[in-house]
C-alpha beads as a LAMMPS data file, in Angstrom:
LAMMPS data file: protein, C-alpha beads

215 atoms
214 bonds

1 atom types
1 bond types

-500.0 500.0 xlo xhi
-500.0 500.0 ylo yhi
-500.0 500.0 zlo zhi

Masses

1 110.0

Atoms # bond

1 1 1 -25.957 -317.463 133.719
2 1 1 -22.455 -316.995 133.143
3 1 1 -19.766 -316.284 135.971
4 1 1 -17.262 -313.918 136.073
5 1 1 -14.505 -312.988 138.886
6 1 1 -13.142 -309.063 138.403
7 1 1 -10.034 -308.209 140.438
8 1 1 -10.034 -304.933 141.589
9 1 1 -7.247 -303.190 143.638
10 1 1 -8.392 -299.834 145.096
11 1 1 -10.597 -296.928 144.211
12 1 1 -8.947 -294.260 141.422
13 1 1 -6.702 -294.687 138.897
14 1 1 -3.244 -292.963 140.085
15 1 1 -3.491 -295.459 143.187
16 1 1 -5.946 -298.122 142.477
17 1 1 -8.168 -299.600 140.133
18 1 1 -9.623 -297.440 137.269
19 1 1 -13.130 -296.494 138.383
20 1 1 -14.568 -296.052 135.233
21 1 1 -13.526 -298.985 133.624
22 1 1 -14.269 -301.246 137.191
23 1 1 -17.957 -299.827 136.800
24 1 1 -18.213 -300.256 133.015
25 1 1 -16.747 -303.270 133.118
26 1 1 -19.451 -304.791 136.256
27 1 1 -22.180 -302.803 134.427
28 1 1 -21.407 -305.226 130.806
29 1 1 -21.388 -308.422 132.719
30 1 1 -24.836 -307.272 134.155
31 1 1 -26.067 -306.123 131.376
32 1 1 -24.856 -309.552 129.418
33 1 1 -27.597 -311.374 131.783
34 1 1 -23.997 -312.827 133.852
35 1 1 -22.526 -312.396 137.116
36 1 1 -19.748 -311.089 138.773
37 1 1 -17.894 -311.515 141.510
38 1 1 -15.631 -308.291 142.798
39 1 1 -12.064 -309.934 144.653
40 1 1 -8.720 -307.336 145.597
41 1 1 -5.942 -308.556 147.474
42 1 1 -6.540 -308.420 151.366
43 1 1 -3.157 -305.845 151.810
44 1 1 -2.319 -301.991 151.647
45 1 1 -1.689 -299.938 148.092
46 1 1 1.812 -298.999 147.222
47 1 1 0.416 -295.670 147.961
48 1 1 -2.407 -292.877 147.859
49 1 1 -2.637 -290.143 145.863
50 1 1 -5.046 -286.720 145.757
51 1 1 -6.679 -286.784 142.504
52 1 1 -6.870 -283.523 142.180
53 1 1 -3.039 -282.466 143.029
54 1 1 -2.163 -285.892 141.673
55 1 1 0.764 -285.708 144.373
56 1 1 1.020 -289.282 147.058
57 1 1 -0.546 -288.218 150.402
58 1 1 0.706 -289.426 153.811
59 1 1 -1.856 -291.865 154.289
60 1 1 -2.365 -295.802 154.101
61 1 1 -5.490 -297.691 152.773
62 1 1 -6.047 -301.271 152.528
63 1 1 -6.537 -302.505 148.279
64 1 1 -9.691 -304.540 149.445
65 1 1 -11.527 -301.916 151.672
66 1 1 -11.180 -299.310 149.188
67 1 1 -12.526 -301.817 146.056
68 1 1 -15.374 -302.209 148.225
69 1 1 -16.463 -298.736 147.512
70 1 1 -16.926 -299.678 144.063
71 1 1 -18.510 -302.910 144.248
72 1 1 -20.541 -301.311 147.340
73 1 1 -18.943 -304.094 149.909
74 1 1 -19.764 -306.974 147.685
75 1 1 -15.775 -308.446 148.102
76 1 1 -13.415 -310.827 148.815
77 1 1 -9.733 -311.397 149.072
78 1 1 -8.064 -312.719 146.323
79 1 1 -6.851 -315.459 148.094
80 1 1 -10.727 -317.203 148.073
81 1 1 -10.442 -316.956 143.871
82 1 1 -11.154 -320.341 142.291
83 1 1 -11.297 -320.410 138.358
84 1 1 -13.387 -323.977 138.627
85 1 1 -16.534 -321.626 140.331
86 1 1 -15.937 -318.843 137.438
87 1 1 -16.397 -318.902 133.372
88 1 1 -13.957 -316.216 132.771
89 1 1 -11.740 -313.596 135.153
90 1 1 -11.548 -309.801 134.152
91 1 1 -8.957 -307.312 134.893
92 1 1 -9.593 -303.502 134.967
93 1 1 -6.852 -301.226 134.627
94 1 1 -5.805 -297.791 136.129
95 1 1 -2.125 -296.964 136.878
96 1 1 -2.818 -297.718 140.382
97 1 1 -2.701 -300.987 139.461
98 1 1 0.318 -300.815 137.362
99 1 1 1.478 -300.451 140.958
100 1 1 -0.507 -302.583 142.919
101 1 1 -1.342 -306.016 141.138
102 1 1 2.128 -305.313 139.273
103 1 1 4.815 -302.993 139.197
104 1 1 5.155 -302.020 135.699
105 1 1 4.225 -298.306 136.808
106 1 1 7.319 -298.148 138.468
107 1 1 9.610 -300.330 137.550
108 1 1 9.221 -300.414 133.952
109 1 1 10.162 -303.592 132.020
110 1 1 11.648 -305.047 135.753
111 1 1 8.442 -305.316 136.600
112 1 1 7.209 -307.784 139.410
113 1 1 3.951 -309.229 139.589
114 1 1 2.143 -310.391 143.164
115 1 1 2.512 -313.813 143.773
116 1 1 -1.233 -314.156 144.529
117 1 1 -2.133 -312.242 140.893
118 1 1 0.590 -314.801 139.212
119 1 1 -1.621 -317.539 140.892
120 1 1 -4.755 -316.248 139.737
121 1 1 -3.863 -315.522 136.021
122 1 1 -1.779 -318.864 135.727
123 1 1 -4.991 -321.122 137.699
124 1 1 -7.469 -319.727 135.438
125 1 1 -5.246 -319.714 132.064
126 1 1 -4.653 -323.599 132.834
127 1 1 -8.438 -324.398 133.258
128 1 1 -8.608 -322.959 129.868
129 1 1 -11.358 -320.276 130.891
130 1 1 -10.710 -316.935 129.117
131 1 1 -9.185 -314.007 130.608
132 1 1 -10.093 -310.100 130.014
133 1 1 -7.580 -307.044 130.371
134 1 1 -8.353 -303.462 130.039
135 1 1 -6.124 -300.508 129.465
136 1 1 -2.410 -301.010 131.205
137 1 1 -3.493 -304.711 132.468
138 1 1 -2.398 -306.283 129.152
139 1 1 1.169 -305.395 130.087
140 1 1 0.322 -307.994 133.663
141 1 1 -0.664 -310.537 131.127
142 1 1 2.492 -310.394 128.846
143 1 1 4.455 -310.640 132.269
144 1 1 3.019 -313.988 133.185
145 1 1 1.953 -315.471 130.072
146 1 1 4.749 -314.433 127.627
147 1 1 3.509 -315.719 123.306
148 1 1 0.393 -313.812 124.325
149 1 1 -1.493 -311.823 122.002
150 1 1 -3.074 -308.814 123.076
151 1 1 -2.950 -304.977 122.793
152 1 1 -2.234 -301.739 124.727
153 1 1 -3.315 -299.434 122.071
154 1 1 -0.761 -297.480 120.187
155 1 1 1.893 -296.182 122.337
156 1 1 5.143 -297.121 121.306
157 1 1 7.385 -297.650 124.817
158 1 1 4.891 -300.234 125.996
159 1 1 4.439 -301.955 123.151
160 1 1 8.188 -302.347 122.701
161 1 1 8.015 -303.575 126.209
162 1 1 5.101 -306.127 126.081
163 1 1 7.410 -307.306 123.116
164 1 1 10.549 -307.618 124.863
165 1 1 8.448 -309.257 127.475
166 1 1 7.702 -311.882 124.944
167 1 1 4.269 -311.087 123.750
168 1 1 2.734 -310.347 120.271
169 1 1 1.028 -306.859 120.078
170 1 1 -1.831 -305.697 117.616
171 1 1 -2.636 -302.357 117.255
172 1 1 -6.069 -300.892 118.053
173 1 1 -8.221 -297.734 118.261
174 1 1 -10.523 -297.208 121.010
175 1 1 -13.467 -299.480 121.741
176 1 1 -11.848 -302.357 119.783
177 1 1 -10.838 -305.439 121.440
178 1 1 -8.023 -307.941 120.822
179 1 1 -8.706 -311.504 120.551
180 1 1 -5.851 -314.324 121.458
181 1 1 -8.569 -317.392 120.425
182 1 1 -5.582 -319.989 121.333
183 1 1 -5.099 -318.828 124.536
184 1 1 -8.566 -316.992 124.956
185 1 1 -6.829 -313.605 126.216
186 1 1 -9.105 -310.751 125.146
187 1 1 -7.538 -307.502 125.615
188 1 1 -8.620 -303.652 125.059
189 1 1 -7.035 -300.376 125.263
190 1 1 -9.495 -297.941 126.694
191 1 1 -7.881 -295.158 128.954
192 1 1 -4.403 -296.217 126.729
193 1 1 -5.963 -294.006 124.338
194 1 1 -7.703 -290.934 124.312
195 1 1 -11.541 -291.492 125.358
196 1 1 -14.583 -290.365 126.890
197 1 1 -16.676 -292.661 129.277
198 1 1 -18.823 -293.290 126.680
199 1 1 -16.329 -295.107 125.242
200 1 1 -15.041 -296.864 127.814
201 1 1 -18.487 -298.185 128.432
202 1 1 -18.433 -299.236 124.715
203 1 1 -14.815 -300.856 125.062
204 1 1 -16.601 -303.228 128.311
205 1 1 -19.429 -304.008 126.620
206 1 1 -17.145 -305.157 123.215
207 1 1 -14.697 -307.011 125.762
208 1 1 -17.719 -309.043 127.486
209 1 1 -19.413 -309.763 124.618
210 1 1 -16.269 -311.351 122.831
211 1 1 -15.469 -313.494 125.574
212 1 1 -18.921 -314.468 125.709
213 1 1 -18.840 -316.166 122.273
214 1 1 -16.181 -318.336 123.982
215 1 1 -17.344 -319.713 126.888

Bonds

1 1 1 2
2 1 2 3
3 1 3 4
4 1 4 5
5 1 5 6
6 1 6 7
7 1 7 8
8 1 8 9
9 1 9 10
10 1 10 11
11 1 11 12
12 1 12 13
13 1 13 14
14 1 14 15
15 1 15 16
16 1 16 17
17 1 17 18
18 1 18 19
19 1 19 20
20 1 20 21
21 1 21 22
22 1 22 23
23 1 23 24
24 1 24 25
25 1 25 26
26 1 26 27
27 1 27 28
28 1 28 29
29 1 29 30
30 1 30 31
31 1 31 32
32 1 32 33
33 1 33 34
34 1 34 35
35 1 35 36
36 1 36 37
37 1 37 38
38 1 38 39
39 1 39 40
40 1 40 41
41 1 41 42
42 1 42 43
43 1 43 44
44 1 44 45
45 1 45 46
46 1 46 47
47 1 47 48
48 1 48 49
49 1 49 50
50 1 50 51
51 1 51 52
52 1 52 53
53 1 53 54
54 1 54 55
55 1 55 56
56 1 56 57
57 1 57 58
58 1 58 59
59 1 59 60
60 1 60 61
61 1 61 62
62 1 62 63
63 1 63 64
64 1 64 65
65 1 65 66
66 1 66 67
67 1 67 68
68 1 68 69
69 1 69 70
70 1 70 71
71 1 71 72
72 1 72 73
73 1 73 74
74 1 74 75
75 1 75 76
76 1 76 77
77 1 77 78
78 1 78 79
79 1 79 80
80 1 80 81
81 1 81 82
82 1 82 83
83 1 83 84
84 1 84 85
85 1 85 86
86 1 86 87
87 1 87 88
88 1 88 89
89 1 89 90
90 1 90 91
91 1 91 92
92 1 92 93
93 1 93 94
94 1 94 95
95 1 95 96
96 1 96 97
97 1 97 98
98 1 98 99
99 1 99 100
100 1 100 101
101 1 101 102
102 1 102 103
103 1 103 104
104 1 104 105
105 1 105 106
106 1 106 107
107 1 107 108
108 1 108 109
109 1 109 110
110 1 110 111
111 1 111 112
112 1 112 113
113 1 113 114
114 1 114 115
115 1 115 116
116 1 116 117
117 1 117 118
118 1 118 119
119 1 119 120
120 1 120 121
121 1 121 122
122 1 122 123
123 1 123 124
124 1 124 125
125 1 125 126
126 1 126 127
127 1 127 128
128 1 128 129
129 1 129 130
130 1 130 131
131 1 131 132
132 1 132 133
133 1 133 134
134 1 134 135
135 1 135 136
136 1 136 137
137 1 137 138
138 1 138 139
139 1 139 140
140 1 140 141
141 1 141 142
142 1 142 143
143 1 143 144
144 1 144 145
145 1 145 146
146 1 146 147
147 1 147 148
148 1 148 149
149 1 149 150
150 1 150 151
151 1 151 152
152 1 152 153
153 1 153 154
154 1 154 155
155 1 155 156
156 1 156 157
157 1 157 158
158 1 158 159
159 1 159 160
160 1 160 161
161 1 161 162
162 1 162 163
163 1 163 164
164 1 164 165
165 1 165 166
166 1 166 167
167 1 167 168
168 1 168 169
169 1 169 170
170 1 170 171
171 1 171 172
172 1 172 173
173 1 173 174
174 1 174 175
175 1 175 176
176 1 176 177
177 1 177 178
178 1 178 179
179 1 179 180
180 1 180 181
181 1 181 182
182 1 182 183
183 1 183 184
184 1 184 185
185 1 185 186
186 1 186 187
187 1 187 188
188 1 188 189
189 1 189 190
190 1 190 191
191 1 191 192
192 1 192 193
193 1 193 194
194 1 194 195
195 1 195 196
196 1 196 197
197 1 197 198
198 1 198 199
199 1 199 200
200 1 200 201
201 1 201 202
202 1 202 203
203 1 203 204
204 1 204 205
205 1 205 206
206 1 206 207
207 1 207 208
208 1 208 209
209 1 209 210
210 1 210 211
211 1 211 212
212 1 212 213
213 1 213 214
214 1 214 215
């Protein structure tokens, strides 16, 4: 059975982690016959916002508590993350964290990344174990690993940024999935682009099972 560690960071896409791509993405592994392992850092969201008047709200809530409502508890801070226990680390998107794991959402191509995500991307990249990104993620990979190849699907600010950042982009429709074999970085653009959750369930299972064939 093959490992894998998804980082998380919150519950809903304008202030955490995408939910529909977290749960596609957990349901793939499963469904692969693998494992996963949910981790979030152990520290508060830039913010919180009401999804349905998509303005912030003057409240604060912890990245790793609210994860656990998606991988119902199952969690642990990033800090624990270990690439030699995993075969391959995943990161969902959301714009939440385009704020959270990186700052990208708000700071455009000045962009900062959390030392502990740096850590975890740059660990796992050197023990040669592949590495996933879904929708906005990508842009977290260019950050830290600049030559990369991977994709954000076809809009053209942020690909002219992942460029300037130093990566190579390819473009793709929904549900396909970019493959960097040399530096096993398989990316895909899913929320990026217009889609249903029938395709981002389709865009998981194409991720997994490509980074499968390279384990």
């Amino acid at each position: 059975m093959k490992k894998f560690a998804v980082i998380l960071c919150g519950c809903g896409s304008l202030d955490g982690s995408e939910i529909h791509e977290s749960v596609m993405t957990l349901l793939a592994i499963d469904k692969s016959g693998s494992s996963y392992t949910v981790f979030a850092p152990d520290d508060y969201q830039y913010q919180v916002v009401n999804h349905i008047t998509k303005q912030p709200m003057q409240e604060t809530r912890n990245m790793m508590v609210e994860a656990s409502r998606i991988s119902r508890g199952e969690i642990f801070p990033i800090s624990e993350y270990d690439p030699k226990n995993f075969d391959a680390l995943i990161f969902p998107g959301g714009n939440g964290a385009a704020k959270n794991l990186f700052t990208y959402g708000l700071d455009g191509i000045q962009m900062r990344v959390r030392a502990d995500v740096e850590k975890v991307i740059l660990d796992t990249f050197h023990a040669k174990k592949p590495i996933g990104a879904l929708c906005i993620a990508p842009v977290l990979l260019a950050k830290v690993l600049p030559g990369v190849l991977l994709t954000v699907g076809k809009i053209p600010g942020v690909i002219e940024d992942v460029k300037i950042m130093g990566a190579q982009h390819q473009i793709t429709n929904q549900t396909e999935v970019t493959i960097d074999l040399e530096n096993l970085i398989f990316t895909s653009p899913c929320y990026m682009l217009q889609a249903s959750i029938k395709e981002i369930a389709e865009s998981a299972d194409n991720l997994i099972q490509e980074i499968l064939k390279h384990i």
